[in-house]
N, C-alpha and C positions, 0 to 999 in steps of 0.2 A: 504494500500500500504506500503509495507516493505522502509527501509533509503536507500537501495541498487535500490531499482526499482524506488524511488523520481529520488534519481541521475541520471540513466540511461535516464530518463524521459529529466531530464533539459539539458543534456549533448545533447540529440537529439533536442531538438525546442530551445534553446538556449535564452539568458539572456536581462531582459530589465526593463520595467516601474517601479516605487515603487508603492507599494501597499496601501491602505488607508485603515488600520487594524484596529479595535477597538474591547475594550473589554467587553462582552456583561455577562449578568448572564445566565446561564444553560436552562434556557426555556423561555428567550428572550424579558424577561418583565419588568417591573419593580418593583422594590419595592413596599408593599404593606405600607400606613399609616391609622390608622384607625381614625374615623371621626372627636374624640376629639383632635386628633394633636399630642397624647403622643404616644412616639414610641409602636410598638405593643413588649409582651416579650420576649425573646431571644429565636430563634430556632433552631432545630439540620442545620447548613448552606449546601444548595443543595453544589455540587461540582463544583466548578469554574474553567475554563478552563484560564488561563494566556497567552494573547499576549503581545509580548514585539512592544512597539511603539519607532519607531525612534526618533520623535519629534514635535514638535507641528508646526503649517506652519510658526510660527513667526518665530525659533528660525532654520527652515529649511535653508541647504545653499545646494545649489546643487553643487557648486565645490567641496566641503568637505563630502560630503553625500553622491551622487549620486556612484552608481561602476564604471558605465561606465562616463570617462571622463568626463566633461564640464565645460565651462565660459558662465554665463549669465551675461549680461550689460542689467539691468534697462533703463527705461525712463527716470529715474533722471540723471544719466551718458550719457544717450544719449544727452538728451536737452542742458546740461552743456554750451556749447560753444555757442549755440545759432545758431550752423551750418544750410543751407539751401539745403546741398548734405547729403548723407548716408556716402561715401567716404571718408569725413574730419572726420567723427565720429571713421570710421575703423581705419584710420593710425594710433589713439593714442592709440590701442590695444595692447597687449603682442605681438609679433609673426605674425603681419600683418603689410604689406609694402603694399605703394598706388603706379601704375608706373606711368610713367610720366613727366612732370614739375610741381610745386606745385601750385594751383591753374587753371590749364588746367582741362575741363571737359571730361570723359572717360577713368581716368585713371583705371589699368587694377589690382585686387584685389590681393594678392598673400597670401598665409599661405608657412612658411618653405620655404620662397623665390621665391614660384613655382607660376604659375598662366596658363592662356591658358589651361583652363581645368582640372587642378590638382586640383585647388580649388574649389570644388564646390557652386555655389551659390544660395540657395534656398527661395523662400516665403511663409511664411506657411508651410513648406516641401518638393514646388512644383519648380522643375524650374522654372526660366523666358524663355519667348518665347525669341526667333530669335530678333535684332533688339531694344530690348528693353535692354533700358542705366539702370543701377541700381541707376548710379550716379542722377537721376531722380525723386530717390525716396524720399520724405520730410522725416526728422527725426519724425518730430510732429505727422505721422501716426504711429510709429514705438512704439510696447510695450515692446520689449525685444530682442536683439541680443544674439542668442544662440553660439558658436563657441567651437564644436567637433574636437578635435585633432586626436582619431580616430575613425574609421565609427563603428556606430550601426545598429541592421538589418533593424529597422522602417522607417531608411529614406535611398535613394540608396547609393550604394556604391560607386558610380563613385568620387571619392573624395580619391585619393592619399595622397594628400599632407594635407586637411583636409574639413571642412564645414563649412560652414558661414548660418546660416536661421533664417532667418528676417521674425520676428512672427507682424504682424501689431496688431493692438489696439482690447485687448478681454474685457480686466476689464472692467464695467461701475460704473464710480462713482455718485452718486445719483445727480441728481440737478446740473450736472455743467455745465459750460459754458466757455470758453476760447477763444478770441479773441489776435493772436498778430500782429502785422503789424513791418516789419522789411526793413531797407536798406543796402547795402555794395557796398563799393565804392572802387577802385583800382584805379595808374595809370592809366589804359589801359582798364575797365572795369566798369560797374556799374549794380546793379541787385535789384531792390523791391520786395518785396513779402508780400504775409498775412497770415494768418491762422487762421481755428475757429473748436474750438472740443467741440461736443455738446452731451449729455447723461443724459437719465433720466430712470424713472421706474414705470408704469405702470399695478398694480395688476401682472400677472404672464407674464409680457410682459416687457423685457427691451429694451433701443435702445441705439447705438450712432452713431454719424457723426462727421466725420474728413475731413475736406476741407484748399488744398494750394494752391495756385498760386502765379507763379511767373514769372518776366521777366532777361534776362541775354542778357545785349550788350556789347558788346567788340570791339577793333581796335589794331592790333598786326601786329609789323612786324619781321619775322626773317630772320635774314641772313644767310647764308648758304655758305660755300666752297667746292669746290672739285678739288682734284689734283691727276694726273697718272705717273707713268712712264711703258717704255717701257721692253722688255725682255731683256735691259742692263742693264738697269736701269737709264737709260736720262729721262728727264721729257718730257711728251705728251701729258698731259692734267691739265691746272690751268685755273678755273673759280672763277668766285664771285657769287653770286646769292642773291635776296630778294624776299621772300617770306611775301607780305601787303594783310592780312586778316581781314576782318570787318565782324559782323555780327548780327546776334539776335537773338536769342533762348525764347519762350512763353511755359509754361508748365502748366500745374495741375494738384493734386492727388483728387479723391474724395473715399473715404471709410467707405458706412455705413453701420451696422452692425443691428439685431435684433435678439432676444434670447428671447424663449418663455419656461417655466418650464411648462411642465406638469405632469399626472396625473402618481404617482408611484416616483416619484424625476426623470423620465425622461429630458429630454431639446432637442430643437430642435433649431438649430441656420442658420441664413443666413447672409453671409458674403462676401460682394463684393467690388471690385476693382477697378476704372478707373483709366487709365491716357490720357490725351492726350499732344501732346508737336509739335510745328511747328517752324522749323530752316530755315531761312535763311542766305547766305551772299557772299558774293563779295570777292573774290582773285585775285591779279596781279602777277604773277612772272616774275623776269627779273633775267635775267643771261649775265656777261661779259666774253670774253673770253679774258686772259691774256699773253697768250701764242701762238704764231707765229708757224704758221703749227697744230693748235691744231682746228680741223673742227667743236666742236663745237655740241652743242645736236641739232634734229631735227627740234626745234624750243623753241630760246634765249629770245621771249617773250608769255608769255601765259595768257589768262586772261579768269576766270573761274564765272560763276553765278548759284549758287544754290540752290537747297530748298527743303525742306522734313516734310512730315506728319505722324507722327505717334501718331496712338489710339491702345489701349491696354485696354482690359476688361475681368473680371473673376469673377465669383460669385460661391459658392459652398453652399452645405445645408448640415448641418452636424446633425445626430440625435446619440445623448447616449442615450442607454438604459441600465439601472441597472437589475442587476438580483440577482439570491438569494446567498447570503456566499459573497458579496463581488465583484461578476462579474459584468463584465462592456461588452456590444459590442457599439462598436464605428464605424458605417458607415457614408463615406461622398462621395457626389459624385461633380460633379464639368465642366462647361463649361466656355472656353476662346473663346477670337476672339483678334488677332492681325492684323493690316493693316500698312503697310507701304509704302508711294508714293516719288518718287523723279525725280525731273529735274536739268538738269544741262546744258550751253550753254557755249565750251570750244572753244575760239579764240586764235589761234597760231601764230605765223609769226617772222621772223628774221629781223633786223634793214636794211640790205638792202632791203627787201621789197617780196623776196620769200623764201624758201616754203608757205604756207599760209595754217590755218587752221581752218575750222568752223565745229562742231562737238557737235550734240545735241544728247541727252541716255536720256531718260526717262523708269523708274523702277516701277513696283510694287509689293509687295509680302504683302502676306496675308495668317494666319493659322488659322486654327479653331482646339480648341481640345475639346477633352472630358477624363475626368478622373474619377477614383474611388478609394477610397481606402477603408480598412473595417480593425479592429481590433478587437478581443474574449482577454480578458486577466482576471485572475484572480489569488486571490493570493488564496497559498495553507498552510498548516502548518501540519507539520509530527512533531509527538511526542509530550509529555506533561514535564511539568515542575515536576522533583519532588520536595517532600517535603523538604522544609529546603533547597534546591539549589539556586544556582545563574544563571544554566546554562538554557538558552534560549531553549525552541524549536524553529526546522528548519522551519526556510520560505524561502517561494516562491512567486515568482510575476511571472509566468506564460502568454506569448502571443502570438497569431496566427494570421495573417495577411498577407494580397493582397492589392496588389500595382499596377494598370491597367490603360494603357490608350490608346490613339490614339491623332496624330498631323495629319492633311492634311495641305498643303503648297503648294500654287502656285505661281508664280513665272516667271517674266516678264519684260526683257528687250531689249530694241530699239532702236539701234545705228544710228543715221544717218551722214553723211558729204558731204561736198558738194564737185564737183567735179573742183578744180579750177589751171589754167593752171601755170603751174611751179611746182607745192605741190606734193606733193606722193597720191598714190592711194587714193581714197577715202574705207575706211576701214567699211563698210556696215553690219549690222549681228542684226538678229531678234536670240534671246535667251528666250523661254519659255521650262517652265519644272512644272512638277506637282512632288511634293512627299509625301507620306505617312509611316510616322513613329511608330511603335508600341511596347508598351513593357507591357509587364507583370511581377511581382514579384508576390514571395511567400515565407513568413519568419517565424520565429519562433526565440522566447528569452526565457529565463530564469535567473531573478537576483534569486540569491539563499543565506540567508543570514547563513553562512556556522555558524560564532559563530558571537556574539555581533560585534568582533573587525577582522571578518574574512567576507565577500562577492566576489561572482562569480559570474560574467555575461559571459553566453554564447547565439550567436547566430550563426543563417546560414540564407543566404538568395540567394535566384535563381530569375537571373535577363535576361531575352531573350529580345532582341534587333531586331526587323525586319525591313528594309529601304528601298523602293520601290520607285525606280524615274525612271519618263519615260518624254519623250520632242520632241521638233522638234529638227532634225538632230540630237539626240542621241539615243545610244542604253541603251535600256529598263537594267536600273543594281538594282538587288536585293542584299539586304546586308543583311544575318544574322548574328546574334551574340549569345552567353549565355555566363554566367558570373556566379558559383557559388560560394559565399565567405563565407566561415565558419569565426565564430569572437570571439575573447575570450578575457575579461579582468576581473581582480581581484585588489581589494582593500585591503591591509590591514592594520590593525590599530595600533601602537604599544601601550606597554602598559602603557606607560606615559602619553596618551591620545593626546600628542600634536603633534606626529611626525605619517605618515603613507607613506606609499610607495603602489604604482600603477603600474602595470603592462600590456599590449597590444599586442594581437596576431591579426592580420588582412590577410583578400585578398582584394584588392581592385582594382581598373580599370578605365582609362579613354576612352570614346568611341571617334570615331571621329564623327565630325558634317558634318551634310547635308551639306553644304558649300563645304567643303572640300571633300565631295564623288561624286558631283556633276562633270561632265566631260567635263564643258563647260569653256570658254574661255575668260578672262579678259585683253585686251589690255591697256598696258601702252604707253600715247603721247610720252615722252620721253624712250625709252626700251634702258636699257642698263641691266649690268652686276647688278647694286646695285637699277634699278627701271625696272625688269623683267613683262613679260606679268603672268598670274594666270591660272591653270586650277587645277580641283578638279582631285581626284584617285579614282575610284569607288571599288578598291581590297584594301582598307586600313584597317588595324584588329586593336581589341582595345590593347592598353596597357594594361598590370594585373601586378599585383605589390605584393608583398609579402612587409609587414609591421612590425618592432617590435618597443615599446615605452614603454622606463620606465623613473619612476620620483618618488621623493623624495618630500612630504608637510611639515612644519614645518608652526604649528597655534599658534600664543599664543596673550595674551592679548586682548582687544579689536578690532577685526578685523587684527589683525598684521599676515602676513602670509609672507613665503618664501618656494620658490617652486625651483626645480631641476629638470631636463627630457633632456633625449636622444633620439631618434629614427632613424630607418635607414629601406629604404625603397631597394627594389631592383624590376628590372622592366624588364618586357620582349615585345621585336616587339615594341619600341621605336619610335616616328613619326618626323618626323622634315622633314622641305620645302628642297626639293631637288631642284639644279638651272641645266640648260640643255641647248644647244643651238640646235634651228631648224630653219636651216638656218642662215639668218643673226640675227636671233629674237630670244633673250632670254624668258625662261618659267620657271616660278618656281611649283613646287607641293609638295602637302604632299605625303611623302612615310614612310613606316615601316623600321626601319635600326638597326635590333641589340638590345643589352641592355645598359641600364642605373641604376646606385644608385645615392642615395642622403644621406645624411646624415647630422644630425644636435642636437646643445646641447642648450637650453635657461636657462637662471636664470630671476628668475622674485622673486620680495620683493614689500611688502605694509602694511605700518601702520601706527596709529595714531599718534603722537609726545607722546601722553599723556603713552604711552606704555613704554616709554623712563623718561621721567620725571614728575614729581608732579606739578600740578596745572598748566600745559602747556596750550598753546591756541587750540585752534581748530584749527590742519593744520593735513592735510592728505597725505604721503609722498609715490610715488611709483614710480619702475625704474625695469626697465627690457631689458634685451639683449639678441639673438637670433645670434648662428653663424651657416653657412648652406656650406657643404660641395657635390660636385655632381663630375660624370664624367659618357660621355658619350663613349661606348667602340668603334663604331664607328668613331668617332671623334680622331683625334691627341691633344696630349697635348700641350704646358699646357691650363690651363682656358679653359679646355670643359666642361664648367658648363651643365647643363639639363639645358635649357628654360631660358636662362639668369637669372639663379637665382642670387638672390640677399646674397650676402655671408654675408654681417655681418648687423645688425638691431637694432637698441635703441631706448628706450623711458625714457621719466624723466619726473613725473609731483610732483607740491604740489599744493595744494586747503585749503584753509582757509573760517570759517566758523564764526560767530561771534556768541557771546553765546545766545545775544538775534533772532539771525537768519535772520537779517534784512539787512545785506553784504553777501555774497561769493564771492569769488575771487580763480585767480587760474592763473597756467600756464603752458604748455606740451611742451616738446621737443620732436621732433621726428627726428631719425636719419637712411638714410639708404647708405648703400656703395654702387658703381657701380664698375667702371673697366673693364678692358677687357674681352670678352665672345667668344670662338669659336663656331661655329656656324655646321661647315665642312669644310672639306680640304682645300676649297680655302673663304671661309666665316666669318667673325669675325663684333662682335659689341663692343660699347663702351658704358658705361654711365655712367654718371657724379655722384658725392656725390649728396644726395640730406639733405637738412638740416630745418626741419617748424618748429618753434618755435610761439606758438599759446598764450595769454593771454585772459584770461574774467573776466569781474565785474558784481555780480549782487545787484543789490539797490531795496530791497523791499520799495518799496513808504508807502503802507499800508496792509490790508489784502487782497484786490482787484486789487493794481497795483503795476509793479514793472518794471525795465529799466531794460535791460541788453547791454553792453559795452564788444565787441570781435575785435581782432586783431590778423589776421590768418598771418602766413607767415611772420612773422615780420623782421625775416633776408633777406626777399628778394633777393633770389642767384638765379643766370642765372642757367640754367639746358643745360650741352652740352650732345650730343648724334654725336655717329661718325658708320658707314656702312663703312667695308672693305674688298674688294675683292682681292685675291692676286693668280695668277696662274703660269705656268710658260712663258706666253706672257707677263706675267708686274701686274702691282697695279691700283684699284683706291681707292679711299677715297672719302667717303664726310662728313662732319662735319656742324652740323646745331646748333645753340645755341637759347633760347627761354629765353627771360629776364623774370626774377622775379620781382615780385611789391608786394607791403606788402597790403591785404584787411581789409577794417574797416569796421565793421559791430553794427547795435544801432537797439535794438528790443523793442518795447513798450509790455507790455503783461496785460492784464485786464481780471480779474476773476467777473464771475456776473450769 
């Protein structure tokens, strides 16, 4: 194959894995020594074919190496803090904000300030189902946090803003054992937990198990305002409100693994998943009303009981086969089952004693998938080294691959109320619907390693989307979709060795969710303006985005790095909640509206002390900030952010290590900005700074035990969040604030 027909080659299936090149002699044997041990005498030498090797897996970095973009975070980074959420691990990343209030569970992941889908969130590769919290997931199952800034063809594109995929535990270490038992205690909270990861090896058979459980109970109260005025602007509406919630949350992860090597250096691996997690708890809301002539919500007292079941399981078998020159196929296929149950008993009534409301929903939803995926890749090498040169022949890492699956989803809800004299209608409605989800990919990469200090990754990948929901009282809505994104990035090296610059051509796409296509109907007790009734769009199209990212590396010393990048996204058929009145009864929906960009620049630095001066201690010093610029053209200005992004983001950590390695210590700052957000015309939010300042000590006991000592949250700041509606009959506001409490947390941990 000619250099011109390589090209055309790579240029069409497009760029991705590295290759695992080694350099072999001419007919594939080895050396010959003869019986007495003395070399045999010198012979005319067959002709040696020279690959050039990146580097050895020790001295591998995949942010510095790799063409196509990446941040890997270790289990040693992971564990640091001692965290019992995934969430607490995320926020002290470059370029990822937690939403929220600090220490609330569910808050919502963001890259480049975006979240609600822009961020993608993967396990393994794979989405999570419907339902399932990530915040859920133990760190201690966790091997390695990968975070893609921009999309490759291997895993979907649906990832705007970037990727996050949470690779659970593959390595097995011989012989180990690991027990830890951990508590954290707040104010207003308290939570136990354990954990044990167990691994051994057995002739061509390895295993491991990874087991957590935990409990998390709480008592919180928030208070809340809301105030109106009219089309003159006279005040019409000043409440007070408390919102007292108690509750209990029981979880646990189990993940165990087994890996057989067989015959040819094949492997065949099975890998699975559970969680299960059961929520209860008790809500009182009371609202006063302040203001004379002001009627006041539907009902000023409410008092709610609920509780939810959710199980979640996934196992996949994944078989490599090796083949000749260096090829590799990689099939895995893969079944889930998610289930989810909920009750809820919602009592209303006002202090004089009507309207009155008693109003029970009971929920089910459940999905089952099935997936596949398959990979062909190998590397290739065009040309020979000549004699007396320096210059490398051309590689290739070459790959082909399908990405298949199916979701079914059904889906179940039953409202009942009673019918009692004084109250409004009794609001009645059985909600079932079935759906089925399916997609297909089909990609192709190519890293192509152009000179030593020059690499190209190119891919494409075609992504169809098909949504099928059918129910009682709705009509039967089919959604298709296809999504093709060609992808391009390149690395180059400059020739100081220390400095390189990166480049990023992308299409990428957010889909909308079953949820939101779905054409059924979500009543709010109190429906106003700023707490609307819900229905889904069945004609909702994805967003597609057009991508560019460049950055600037600077590597010196011991691990000392600084980094530079830009990127600027531009997006078409943009989706956001549209608000409506029908009737007296406000509805909010997702609809398509126009375009949107975003735009955003980070600086991020990390290194040793010891890079800096002679005979320093062991402290490790890193800080990074992220500013995020959007507007959406729909929207009026100012602060039309996309998605309430989050405009400006910091992090600041140093960690100290002692030389004999029997202390670490450390502490993160993490900082994100809120402000105002336009939402639409008449729509706006608010959200507060949010500011976590985190400290850990770890105390190696001895070879077998050691303590660890964390303290999340330690500024403890209130988080306000404000809903504002403004049209031209008048305003409302409401303003809710969520106190902060600083969590301590003491983990035992014993190796045996």
């Amino acid at each position: 194959m000619t250099q011109t027909a390589a090209a055309v080659v790579c240029l069409c299936f497009a760029a991705g894995a590295h290759a695992d090149i080694v350099s072999t002699a001419a007919d594939g044997g080895e050396a010959a020594t003869p019986a007495d041990g003395k070399p045999a005498p010198a012979q005319a030498a067959a002709p040696m074919q020279t690959v050039r090797i990146k580097g050895s897996a020790a001295s591998y970095d995949a942010r510095r190496d790799d063409t196509a973009s990446k941040i890997v975070v270790g289990s040693e980074e992971i564990q640091k803090y001692g965290d019992t959420s995934v969430n607490d691990v995320l926020k002290r990343l470059p370029g990822i904000t937690i939403g929220g209030a600090a220490g609330r569970q569910g808050g919502e992941i963001r890259m480049r300030g975006l979240g609600a889908g822009y961020t993608q969130i993967l396990i393994n590769g794979e989405r999570a189902p419907a339902g399932f919290s990530i915040d859920n997931l133990a760190p201690d199952v966790i091997e390695r946090i990968e975070v893609l800034r921009a999309a490759s063809a291997e895993f979907s594109t649906q990832s705007i803003a970037g990727t996050i995929n949470i690779v659970l535990k593959k390595n097995v270490k011989l012989d180990q054992h690991v027990l830890k038992v951990s508590g954290a205690k707040g104010s207003k909270f308290s939570s136990p937990s354990a954990s044990i990861q167990m691994s051994d090896k057995r002739d061509n058979m390895s295993y491991s198990l990874g087991a957590n459980a935990w409990r998390y109970m709480y008592n919180r109260m928030t208070p809340s305002t809301e105030t109106g005025t009219d089309a003159a602007g006279r005040p019409n509406v000043d409440r007070t409100a408390t919102w007292q919630d108690q509750g209990r949350s029981d979880g646990m992860n189990l993940s165990p693994r087994i890996n057989w090597t067989l015959a040819g250096g094949d492997t065949l691996t099975s890998q699975t998943f559970f969680n299960l997690n059961r929520f209860e708890s008790n809500s009182h809301g009371r609202t006063t009303v302040n203001l004379a002539g002001d009627e006041g919500p539907n009902y000023d007292r409410i008092d709610n009981t609920f509780s939810s079941h959710n199980g979640y399981g996934r196992t996949d078998l994944n078989w490599v086969h090796k083949m000749a020159e260096g090829a590799k196929l990689d099939i895995k296929v893969g079944v889930a089952k998610n289930r989810n149950t909920g009750k809820s008993l919602q009592l209303g009534g006002n202090r004089d004693g009507s309207p009155n409301l008693y109003r029970t929903v009971e929920s089910y939803s459940g999905e089952t998938g099935f997936s596949t995926q398959g990979k062909y890749s190998t590397p290739l090498t065009f040309g020979t080294q000549p004699e007396g040169s320096d210059e490398a022949p051309t590689e290739h890492a070459l790959a082909l691959g399908w990405d298949a699956g199916v979701i079914d989803r059904d889906d179940t809800r039953v409202q009942r109320e009673l019918p009692i004299a004084g109250s409004l209608p009794p609001d009645n409605n059985d909600e079932d619907f079935s759906a089925r989800a399916t997609r297909l990919a089909f990609y192709g990469q190519d890293e192509w390693n152009v000179t030593p200090q020059w690499s190209i990754y190119t891919g494409v990948r075609w992504e169809g989307l098909q949504t099928e929901i059918e129910g009682a009282n709705l009509e039967r809505v089919t959604q298709r979709s296809s999504v093709l994104s060609p992808l391009f990035q390149t690395l180059i090296k400059l020739p100081n060795k220390k400095d390189q610059l990166r480049l990023a051509l992308t299409r990428t796409y957010k889909a909308p969710s079953t949820a939101n296509l779905v054409p059924r109907r979500f009543t709010s007790a109190n429906n106003s303006r700023l707490d609307p009734d819900r229905r889904g769009n069945p004609r909702l199209k994805p967003e597609v985005a057009l991508g560019l990212d460049a950055s600037f590396e600077h590597y010196w010393g011991d691990g000392g790095m600084l980094s530079a990048s830009a990127s600027i996204r531009r997006i078409e058929d943009y989706m956001h909640q549209g608000l409506v009145q029908e009737g007296d009864r406000w509805v909010s929906t997702m609809i398509n509206d126009g375009r949107a960009e975003t735009r955003g620049i980070e600086l991020e630095v990390k290194f040793p002390l010891r890079v800096l001066m002679d005979n320093a201690p062991g402290i490790d010093l890193r800080a990074s900030i992220s500013r995020n610029w959007s507007e959406v053209d729909s929207v009026p200005g100012p602060d039309n952010r996309l998605d309430q992004q989050v405009p400006l983001s910091a992090t600041l950590g140093v960690d100290y290590k002692s030389a004999d390695g029997m202390l670490s210590t450390g502490s993160s700052l993490s900082f994100r900005n809120g402000g105002m957000a336009r939402l639409s015309e008449t729509q706006s939010a608010y959200n507060a700074v949010r500011r976590d300042l985190d400290v850990y000590a770890l105390v190696k006991l001895d070879a077998q035990n050691s303590l660890r000592f964390a303290v999340s949250n330690l500024l403890a700041q209130d988080y306000t969040t404000e809903s504002i509606y403004a049209d031209a009959r008048g305003t409302l506001n409401r303003a809710s604030v969520a106190d902060g409490e600083a969590q301590f947390r003491v983990t035992v941990e014993r190796r045996f």
